[in-house]
BALOBA-1460 file (C-alpha; in Angstrom, 3 decimals):
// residues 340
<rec num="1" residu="x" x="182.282" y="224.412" z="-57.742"/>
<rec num="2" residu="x" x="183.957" y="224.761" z="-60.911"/>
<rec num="3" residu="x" x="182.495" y="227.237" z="-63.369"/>
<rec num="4" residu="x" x="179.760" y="225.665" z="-65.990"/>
<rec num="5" residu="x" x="179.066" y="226.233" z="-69.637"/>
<rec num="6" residu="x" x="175.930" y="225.596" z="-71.025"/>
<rec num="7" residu="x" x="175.297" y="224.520" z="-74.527"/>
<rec num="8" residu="x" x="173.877" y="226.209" z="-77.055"/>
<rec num="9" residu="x" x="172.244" y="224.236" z="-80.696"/>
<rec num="10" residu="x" x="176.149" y="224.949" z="-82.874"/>
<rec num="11" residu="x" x="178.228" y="224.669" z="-79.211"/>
<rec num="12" residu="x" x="180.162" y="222.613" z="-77.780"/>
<rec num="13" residu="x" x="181.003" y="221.954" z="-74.181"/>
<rec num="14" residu="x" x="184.251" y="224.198" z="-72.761"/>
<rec num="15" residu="x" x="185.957" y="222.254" z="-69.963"/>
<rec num="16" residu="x" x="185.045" y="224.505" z="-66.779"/>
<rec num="17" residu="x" x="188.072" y="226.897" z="-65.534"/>
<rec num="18" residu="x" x="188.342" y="227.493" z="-61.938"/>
<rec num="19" residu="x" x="190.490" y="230.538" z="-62.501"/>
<rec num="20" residu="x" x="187.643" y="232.482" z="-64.201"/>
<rec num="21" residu="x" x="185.360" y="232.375" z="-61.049"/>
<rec num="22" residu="x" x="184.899" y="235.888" z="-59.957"/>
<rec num="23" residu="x" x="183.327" y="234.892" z="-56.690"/>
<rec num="24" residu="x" x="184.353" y="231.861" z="-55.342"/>
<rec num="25" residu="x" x="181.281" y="230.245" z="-53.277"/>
<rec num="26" residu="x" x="179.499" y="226.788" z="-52.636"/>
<rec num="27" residu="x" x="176.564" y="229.070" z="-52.461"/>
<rec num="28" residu="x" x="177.399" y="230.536" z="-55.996"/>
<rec num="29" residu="x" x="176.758" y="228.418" z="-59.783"/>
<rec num="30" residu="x" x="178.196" y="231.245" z="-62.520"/>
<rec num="31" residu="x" x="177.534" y="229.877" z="-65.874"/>
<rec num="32" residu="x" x="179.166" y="230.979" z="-69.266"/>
<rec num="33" residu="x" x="178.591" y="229.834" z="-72.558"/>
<rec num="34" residu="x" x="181.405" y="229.398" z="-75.041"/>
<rec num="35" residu="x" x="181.963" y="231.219" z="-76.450"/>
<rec num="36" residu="x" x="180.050" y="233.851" z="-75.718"/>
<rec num="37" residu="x" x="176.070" y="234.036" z="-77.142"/>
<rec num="38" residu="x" x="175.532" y="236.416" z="-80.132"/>
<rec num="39" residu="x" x="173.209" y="235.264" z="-81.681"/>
<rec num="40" residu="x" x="169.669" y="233.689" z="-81.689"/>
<rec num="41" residu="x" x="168.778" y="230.209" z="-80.245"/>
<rec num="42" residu="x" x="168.216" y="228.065" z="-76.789"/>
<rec num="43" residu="x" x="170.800" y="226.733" z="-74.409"/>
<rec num="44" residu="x" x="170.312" y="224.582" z="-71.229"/>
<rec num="45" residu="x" x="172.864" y="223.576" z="-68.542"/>
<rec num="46" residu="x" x="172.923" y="220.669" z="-67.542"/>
<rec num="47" residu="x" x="171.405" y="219.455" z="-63.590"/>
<rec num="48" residu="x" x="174.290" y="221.326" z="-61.414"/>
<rec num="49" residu="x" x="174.157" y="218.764" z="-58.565"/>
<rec num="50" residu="x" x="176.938" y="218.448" z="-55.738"/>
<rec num="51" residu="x" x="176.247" y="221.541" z="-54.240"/>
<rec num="52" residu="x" x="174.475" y="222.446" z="-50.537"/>
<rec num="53" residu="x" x="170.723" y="221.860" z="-50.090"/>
<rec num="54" residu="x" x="168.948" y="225.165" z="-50.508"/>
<rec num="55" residu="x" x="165.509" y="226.435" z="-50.369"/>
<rec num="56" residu="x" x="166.190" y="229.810" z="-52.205"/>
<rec num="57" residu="x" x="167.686" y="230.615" z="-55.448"/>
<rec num="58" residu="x" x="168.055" y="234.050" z="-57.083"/>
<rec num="59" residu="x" x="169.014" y="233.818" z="-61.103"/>
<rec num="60" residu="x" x="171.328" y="236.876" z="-62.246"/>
<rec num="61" residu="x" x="172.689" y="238.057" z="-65.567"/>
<rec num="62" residu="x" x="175.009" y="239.933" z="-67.112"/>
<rec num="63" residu="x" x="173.978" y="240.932" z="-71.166"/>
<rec num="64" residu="x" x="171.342" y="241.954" z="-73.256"/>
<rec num="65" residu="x" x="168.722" y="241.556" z="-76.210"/>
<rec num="66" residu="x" x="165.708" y="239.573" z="-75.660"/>
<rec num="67" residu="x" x="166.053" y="236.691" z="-73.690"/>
<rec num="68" residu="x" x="164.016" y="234.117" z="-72.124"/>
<rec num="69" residu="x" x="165.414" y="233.002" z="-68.678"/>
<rec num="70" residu="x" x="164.144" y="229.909" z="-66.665"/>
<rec num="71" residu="x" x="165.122" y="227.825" z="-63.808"/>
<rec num="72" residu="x" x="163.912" y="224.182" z="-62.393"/>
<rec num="73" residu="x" x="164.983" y="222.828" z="-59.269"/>
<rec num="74" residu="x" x="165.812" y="219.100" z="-57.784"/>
<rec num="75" residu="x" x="163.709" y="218.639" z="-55.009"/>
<rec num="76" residu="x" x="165.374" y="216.166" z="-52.639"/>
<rec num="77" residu="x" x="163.694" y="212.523" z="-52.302"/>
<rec num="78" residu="x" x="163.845" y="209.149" z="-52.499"/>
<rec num="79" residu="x" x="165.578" y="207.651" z="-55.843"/>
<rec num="80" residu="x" x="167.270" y="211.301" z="-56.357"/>
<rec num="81" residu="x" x="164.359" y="213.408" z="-56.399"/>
<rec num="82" residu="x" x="162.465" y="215.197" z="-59.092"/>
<rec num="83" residu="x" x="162.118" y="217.998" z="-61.326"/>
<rec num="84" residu="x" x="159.886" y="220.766" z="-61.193"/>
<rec num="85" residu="x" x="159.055" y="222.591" z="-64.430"/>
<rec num="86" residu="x" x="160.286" y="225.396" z="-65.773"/>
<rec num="87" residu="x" x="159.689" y="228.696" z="-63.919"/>
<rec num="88" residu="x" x="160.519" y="232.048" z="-66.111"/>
<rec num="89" residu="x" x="162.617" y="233.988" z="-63.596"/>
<rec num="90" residu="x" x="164.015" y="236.818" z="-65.813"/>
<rec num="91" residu="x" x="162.985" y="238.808" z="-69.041"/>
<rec num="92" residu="x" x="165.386" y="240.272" z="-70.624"/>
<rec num="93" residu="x" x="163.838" y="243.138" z="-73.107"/>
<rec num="94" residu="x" x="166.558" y="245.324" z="-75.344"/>
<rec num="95" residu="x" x="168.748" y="246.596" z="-72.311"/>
<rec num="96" residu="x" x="165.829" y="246.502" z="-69.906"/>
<rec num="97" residu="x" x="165.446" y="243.590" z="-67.538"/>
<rec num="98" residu="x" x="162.591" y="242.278" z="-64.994"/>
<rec num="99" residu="x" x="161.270" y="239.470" z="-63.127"/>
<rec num="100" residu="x" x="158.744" y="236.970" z="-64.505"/>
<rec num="101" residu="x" x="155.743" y="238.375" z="-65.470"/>
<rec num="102" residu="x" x="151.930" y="236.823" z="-64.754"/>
<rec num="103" residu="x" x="151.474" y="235.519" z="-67.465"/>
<rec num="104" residu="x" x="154.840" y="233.964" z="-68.689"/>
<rec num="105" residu="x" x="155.723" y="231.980" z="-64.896"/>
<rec num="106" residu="x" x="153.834" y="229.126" z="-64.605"/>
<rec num="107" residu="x" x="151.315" y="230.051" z="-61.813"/>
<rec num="108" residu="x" x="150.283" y="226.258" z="-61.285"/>
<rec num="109" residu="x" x="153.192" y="225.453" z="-59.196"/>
<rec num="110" residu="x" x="153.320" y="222.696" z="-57.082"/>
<rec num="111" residu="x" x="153.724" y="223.117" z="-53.514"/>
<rec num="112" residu="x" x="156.232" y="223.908" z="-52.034"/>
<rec num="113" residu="x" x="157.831" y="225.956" z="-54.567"/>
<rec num="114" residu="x" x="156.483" y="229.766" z="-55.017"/>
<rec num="115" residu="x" x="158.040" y="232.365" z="-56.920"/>
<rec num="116" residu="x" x="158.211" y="235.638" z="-55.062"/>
<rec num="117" residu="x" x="159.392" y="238.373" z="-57.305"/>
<rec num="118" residu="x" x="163.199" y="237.650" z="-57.624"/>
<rec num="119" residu="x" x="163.538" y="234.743" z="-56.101"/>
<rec num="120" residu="x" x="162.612" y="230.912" z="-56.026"/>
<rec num="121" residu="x" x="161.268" y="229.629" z="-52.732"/>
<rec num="122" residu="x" x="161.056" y="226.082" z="-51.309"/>
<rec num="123" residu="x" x="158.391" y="226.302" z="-48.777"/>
<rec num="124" residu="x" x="157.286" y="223.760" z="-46.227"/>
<rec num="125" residu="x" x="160.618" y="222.432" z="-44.714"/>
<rec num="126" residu="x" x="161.616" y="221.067" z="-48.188"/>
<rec num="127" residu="x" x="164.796" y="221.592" z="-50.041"/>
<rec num="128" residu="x" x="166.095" y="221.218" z="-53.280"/>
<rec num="129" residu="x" x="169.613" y="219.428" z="-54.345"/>
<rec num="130" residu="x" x="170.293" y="220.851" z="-58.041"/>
<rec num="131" residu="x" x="168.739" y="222.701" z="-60.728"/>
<rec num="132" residu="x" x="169.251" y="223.546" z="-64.209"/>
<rec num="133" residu="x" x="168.663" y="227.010" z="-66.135"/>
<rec num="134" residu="x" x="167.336" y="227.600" z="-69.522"/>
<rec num="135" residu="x" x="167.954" y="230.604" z="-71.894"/>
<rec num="136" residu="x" x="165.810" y="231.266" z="-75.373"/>
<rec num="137" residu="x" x="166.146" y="234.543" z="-77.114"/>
<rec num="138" residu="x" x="169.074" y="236.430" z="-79.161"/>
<rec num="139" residu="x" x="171.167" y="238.684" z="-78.392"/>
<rec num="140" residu="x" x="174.288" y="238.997" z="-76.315"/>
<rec num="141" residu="x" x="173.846" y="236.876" z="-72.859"/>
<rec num="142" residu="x" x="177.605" y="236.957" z="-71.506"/>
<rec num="143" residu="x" x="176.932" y="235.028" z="-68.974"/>
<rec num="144" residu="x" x="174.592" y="234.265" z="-65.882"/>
<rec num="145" residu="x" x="174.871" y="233.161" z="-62.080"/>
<rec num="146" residu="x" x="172.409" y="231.250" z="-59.586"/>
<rec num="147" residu="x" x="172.575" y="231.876" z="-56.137"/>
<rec num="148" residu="x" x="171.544" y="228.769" z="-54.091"/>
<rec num="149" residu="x" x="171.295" y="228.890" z="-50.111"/>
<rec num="150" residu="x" x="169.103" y="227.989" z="-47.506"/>
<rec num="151" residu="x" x="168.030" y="231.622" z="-45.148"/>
<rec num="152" residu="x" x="169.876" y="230.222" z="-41.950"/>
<rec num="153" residu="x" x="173.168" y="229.308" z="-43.950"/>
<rec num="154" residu="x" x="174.876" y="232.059" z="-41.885"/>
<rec num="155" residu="x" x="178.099" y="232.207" z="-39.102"/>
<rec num="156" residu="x" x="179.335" y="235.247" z="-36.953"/>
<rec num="157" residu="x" x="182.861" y="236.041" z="-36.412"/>
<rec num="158" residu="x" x="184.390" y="238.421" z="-34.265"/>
<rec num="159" residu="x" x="188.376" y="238.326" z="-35.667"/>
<rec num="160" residu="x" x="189.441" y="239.623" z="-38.768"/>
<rec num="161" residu="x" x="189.335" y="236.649" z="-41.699"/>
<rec num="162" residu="x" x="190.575" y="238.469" z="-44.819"/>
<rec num="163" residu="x" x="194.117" y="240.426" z="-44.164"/>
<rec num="164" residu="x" x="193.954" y="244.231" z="-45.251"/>
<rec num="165" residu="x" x="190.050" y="244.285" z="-44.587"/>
<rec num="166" residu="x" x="189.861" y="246.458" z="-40.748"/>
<rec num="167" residu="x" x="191.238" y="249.406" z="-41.163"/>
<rec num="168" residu="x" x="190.515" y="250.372" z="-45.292"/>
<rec num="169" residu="x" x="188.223" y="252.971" z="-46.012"/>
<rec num="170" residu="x" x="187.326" y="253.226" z="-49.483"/>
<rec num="171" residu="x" x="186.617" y="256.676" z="-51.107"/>
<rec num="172" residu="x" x="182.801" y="255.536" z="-52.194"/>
<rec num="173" residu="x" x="180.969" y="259.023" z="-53.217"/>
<rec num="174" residu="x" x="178.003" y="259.745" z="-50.989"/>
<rec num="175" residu="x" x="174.381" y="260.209" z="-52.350"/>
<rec num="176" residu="x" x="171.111" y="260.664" z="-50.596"/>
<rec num="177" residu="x" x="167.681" y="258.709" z="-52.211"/>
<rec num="178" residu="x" x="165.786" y="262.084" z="-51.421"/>
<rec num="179" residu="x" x="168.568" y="263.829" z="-53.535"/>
<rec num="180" residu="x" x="167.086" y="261.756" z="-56.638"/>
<rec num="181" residu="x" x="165.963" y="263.810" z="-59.370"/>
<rec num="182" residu="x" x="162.247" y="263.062" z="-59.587"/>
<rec num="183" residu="x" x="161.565" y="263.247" z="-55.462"/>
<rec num="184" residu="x" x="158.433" y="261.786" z="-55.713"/>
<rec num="185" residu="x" x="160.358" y="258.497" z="-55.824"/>
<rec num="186" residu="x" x="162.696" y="259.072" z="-53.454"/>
<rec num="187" residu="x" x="161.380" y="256.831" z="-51.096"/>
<rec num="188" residu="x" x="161.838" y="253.778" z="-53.035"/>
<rec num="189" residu="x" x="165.381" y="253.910" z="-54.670"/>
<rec num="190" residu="x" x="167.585" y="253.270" z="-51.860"/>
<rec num="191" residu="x" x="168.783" y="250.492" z="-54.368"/>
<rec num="192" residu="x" x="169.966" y="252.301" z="-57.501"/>
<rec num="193" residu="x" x="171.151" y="254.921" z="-55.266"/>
<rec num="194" residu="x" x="173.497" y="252.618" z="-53.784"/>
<rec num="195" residu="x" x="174.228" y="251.221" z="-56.963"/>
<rec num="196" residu="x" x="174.524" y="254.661" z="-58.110"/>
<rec num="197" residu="x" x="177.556" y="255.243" z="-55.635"/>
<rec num="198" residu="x" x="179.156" y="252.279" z="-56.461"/>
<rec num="199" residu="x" x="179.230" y="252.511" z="-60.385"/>
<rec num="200" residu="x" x="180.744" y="256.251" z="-59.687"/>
<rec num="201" residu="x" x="183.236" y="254.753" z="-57.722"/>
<rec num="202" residu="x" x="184.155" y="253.041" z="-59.704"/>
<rec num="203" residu="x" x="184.400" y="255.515" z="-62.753"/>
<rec num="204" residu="x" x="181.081" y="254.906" z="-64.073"/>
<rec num="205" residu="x" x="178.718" y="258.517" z="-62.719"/>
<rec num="206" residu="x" x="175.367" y="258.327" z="-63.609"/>
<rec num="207" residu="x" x="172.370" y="260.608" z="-62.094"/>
<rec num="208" residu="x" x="170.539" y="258.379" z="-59.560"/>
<rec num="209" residu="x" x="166.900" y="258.859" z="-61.994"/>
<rec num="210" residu="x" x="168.958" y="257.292" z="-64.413"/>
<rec num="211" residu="x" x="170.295" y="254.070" z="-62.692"/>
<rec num="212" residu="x" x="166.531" y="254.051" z="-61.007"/>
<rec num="213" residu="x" x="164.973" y="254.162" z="-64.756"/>
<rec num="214" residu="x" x="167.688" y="251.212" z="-65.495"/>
<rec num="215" residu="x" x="166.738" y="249.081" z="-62.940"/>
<rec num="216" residu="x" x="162.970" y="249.633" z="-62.412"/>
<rec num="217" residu="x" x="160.943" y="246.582" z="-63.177"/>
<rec num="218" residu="x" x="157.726" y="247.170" z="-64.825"/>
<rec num="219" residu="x" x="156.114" y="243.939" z="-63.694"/>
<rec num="220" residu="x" x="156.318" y="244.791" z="-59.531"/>
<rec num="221" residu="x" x="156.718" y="248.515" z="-60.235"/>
<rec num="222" residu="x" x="160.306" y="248.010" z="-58.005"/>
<rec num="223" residu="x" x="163.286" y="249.874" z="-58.336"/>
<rec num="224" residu="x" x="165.033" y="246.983" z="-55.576"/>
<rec num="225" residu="x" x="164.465" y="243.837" z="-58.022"/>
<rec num="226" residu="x" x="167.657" y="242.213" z="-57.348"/>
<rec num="227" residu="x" x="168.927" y="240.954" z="-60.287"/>
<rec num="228" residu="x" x="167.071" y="244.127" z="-62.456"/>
<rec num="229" residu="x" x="169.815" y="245.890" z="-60.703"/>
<rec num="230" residu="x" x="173.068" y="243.728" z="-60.559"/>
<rec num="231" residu="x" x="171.758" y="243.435" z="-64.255"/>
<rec num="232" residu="x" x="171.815" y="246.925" z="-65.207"/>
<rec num="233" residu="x" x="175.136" y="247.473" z="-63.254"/>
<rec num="234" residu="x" x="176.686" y="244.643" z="-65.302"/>
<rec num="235" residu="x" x="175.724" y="247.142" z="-68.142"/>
<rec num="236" residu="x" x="176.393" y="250.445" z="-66.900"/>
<rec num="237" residu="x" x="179.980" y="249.766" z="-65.917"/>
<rec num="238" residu="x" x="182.064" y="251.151" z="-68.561"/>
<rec num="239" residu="x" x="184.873" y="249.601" z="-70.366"/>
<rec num="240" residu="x" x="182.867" y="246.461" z="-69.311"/>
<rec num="241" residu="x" x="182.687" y="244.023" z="-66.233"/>
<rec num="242" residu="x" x="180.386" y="241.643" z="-64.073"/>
<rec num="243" residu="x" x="177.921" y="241.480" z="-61.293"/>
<rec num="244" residu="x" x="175.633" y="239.103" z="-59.464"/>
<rec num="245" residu="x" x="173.671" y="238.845" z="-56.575"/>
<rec num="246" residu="x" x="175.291" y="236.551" z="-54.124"/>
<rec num="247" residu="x" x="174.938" y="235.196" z="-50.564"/>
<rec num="248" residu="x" x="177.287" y="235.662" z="-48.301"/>
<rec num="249" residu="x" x="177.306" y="233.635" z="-44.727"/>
<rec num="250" residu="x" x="178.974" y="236.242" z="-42.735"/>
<rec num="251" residu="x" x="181.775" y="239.113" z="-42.803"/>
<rec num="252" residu="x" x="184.507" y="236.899" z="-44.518"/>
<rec num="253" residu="x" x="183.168" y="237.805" z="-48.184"/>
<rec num="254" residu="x" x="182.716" y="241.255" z="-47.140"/>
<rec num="255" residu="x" x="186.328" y="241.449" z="-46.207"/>
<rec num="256" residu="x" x="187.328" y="239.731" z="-49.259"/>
<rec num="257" residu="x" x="185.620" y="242.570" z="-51.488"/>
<rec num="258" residu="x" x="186.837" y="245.454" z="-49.445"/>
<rec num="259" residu="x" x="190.210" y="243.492" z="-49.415"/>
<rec num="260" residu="x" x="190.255" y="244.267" z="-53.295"/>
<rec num="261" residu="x" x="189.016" y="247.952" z="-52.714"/>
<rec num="262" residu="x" x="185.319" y="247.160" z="-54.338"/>
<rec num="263" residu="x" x="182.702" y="248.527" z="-51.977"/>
<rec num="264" residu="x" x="179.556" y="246.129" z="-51.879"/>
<rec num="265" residu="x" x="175.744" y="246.791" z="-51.866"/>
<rec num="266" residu="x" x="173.917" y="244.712" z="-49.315"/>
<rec num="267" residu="x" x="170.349" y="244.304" z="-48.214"/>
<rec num="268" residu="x" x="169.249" y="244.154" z="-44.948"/>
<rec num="269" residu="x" x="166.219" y="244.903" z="-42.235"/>
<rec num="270" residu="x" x="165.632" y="246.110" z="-39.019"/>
<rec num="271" residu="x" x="162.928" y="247.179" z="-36.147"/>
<rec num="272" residu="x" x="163.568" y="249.679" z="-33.469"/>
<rec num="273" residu="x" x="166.378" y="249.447" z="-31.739"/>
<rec num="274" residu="x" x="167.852" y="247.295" z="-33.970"/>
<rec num="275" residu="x" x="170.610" y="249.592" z="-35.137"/>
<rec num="276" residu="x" x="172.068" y="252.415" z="-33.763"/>
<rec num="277" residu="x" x="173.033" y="255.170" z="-35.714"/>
<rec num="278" residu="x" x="170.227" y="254.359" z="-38.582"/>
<rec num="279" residu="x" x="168.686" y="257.381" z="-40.060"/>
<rec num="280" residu="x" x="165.150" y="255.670" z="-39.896"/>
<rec num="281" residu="x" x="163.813" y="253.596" z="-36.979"/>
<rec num="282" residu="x" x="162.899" y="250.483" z="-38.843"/>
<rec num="283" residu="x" x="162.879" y="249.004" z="-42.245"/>
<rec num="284" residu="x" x="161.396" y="246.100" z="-44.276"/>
<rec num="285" residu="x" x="164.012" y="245.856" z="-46.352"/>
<rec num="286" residu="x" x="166.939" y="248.511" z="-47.547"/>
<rec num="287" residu="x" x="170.058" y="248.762" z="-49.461"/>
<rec num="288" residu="x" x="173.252" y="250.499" z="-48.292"/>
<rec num="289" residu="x" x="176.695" y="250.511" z="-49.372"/>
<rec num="290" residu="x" x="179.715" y="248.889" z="-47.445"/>
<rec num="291" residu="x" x="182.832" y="251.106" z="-47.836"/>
<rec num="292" residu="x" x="185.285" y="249.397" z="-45.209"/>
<rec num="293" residu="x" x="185.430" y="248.680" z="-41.777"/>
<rec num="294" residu="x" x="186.919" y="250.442" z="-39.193"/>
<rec num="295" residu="x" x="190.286" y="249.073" z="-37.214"/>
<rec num="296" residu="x" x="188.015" y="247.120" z="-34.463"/>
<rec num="297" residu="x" x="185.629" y="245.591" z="-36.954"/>
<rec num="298" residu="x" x="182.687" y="247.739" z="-37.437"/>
<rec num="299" residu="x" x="181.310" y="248.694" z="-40.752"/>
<rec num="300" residu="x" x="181.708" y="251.895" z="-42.541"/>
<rec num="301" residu="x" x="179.075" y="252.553" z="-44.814"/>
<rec num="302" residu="x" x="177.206" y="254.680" z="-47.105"/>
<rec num="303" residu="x" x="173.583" y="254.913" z="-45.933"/>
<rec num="304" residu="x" x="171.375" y="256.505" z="-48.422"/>
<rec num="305" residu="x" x="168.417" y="257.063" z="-46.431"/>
<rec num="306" residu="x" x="170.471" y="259.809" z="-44.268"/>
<rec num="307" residu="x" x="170.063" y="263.091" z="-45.116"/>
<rec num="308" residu="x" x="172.308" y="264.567" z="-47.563"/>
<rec num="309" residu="x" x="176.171" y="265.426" z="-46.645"/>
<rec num="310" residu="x" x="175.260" y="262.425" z="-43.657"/>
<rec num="311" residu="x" x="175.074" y="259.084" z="-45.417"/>
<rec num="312" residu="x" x="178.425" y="258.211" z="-43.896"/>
<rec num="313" residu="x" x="177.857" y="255.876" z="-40.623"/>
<rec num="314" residu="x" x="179.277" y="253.436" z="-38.546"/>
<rec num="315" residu="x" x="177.136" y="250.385" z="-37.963"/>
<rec num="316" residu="x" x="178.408" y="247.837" z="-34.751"/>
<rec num="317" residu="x" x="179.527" y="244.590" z="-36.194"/>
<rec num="318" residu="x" x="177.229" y="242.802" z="-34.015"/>
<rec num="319" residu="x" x="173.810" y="244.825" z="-34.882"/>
<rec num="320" residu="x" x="174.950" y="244.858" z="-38.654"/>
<rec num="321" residu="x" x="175.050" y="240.835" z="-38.735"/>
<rec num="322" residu="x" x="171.616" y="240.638" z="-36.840"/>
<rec num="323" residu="x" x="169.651" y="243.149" z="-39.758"/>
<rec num="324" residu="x" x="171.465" y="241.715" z="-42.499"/>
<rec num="325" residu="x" x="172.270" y="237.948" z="-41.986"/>
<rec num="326" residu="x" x="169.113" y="236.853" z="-39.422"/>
<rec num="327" residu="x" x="166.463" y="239.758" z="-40.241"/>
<rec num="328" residu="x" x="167.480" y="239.612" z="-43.878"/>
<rec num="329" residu="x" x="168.951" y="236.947" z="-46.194"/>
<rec num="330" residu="x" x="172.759" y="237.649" z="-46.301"/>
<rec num="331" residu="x" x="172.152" y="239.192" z="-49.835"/>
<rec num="332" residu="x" x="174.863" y="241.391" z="-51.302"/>
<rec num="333" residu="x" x="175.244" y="243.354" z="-54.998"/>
<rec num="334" residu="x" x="178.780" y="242.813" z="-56.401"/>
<rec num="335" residu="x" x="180.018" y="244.719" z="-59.077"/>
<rec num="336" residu="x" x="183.422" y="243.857" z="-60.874"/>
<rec num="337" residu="x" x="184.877" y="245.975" z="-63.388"/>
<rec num="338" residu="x" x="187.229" y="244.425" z="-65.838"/>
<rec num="339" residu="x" x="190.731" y="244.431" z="-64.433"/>
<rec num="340" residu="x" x="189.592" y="244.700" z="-60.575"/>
């Protein structure tokens, strides 16, 4: 699906550019206005339809000022469907971002939909087939992507699918959560120390208690808020750049990324004797970074809950696709600097 522009009250419609796409998924809407929003007002997009029924969507974005951001969904049905209302999925505050808070999301929702902190449920067997998104507020909103996918929207492969993927190691610095300089949260920022690594990488250091304070969301007292962090990365990156939370079905996108020598943050779960080599016995949900694979296929990553010095590991293809893809969601962080 072609990238969509939204209009704002003085803007007009930009015919959509396929070049521009910075991820290119059916599970992936990015949205731009045009040009970009400085100033104060209300856009809408129009109903994205044509794309795979879903029963999740996750709402990212990439500026800042104070912005209003809302999503309704197409549930599927006879003569097309219908809308749902608005839900407020984002606030974005100054620089700061978080998730809908109790009393700005419509609590009266309809069955089956349910908002559960970052993301938009269809519950019940339903699906939806389109939505639109809403933003109201001023500032600078470059731009903003919806991922759309149903939880078993997944595929294992054993081969290689992206050439120069097996084999690259990428030179991702290593950092420990417990290494975080307030340790009385260092058992809840495996996320912005993951993103931490990343935006070092790639030329962007911050201390870890700084990317946490970026990223923490007030409403759910979280530092792992998904798009409170692909937001903040979006922001922290300097000279400028882009990030989203996205899908992925399998090992191909991975490939893709590490292809183009950007290391990816994914989430993922486990219970014992899930995954070999993992520094804890189980999870409920944790964030690591992807650094490469090795020559046979197995991920090389950066593991933040390992001790320090140890956060490098090798996790079996096999037992990475079962925590990540049918424990978890298939959710990944991916951060694009300009030029890369």
């Amino acid at each position: 699906m072609d990238l969509v522009y939204w209009r704002m009250e003085d803007f007009a419609w930009v015919p959509a550019d396929p070049r521009r796409r910075r991820f290119p998924s059916p599970l992936l809407t990015e949205l731009l206005p045009a040009p970009s929003i400085t100033g104060a007002g209300a856009g809408e997009s129009p109903l994205i339809t044509g794309i795979p029924p879903f029963d999740r969507s996750v709402l990212s974005w990439n500026g800042d000022g104070r912005w209003l951001l809302e999503m309704r969904l197409r549930l599927a049905g006879p003569s097309g469907g219908s809308l749902t209302p608005y839900y407020v999925l984002g606030v974005l505050d100054g620089a700061l971002g978080r998730s809908a808070s109790s009393t700005e999301a419509p609590r009266a929702i309809s069955p089956p939909v349910a908002l559960l902190v970052d993301t938009l449920v269809v519950k019940n067997g339903a699906v939806a087939t389109g939505f639109q998104v809403r933003a109201t507020g001023a500032g600078n909103l470059r731009g903003l992507a919806v991922a759309h996918y149903r939880r078993e929207d997944r595929r294992y492969t054993e081969g290689p699918a992206v050439p120069g993927a097996w084999g690259t190691a990428l030179p991702v610095p290593e950092r420990a959560q417990r290494n975080v300089e307030e340790p009385e949260i260092g058992g809840e920022v495996c996320s912005p120390t993951s993103l931490g690594m990343v935006l070092e990488y790639h030329g962007s250091p911050y201390r870890t208690l700084d990317v946490a304070r970026a990223v923490y969301d007030p409403e759910t007292r979280l530092y792992g808020n998904w798009p409170c962090n692909t937001g903040a990365a979006a922001r922290l990156l300097k000279g400028g750049g882009w990030s989203a939370v996205v899908k992925m079905t399998g090992f191909d996108g991975l490939e893709r990324e590490i292809a183009a020598r950007r290391p990816v943050v994914l989430s993922h779960r486990w219970e014992r004797g899930d995954l070999r080599g993992a520094p804890v016995s189980r999870s409920n949900g944790h964030l690591i970074v992807v650094t490469g694979f090795t020559k046979d296929g197995d991920l090389l990553v950066n593991d933040p809950a390992a001790r320090p010095g140890e956060t490098r590991r090798v996790y079996l293809r096999r037992e990475l696709f079962r925590t990540w893809q049918e424990r978890g969601e298939g959710i990944a962080y991916l951060l694009h600097p300009l030029g890369r």
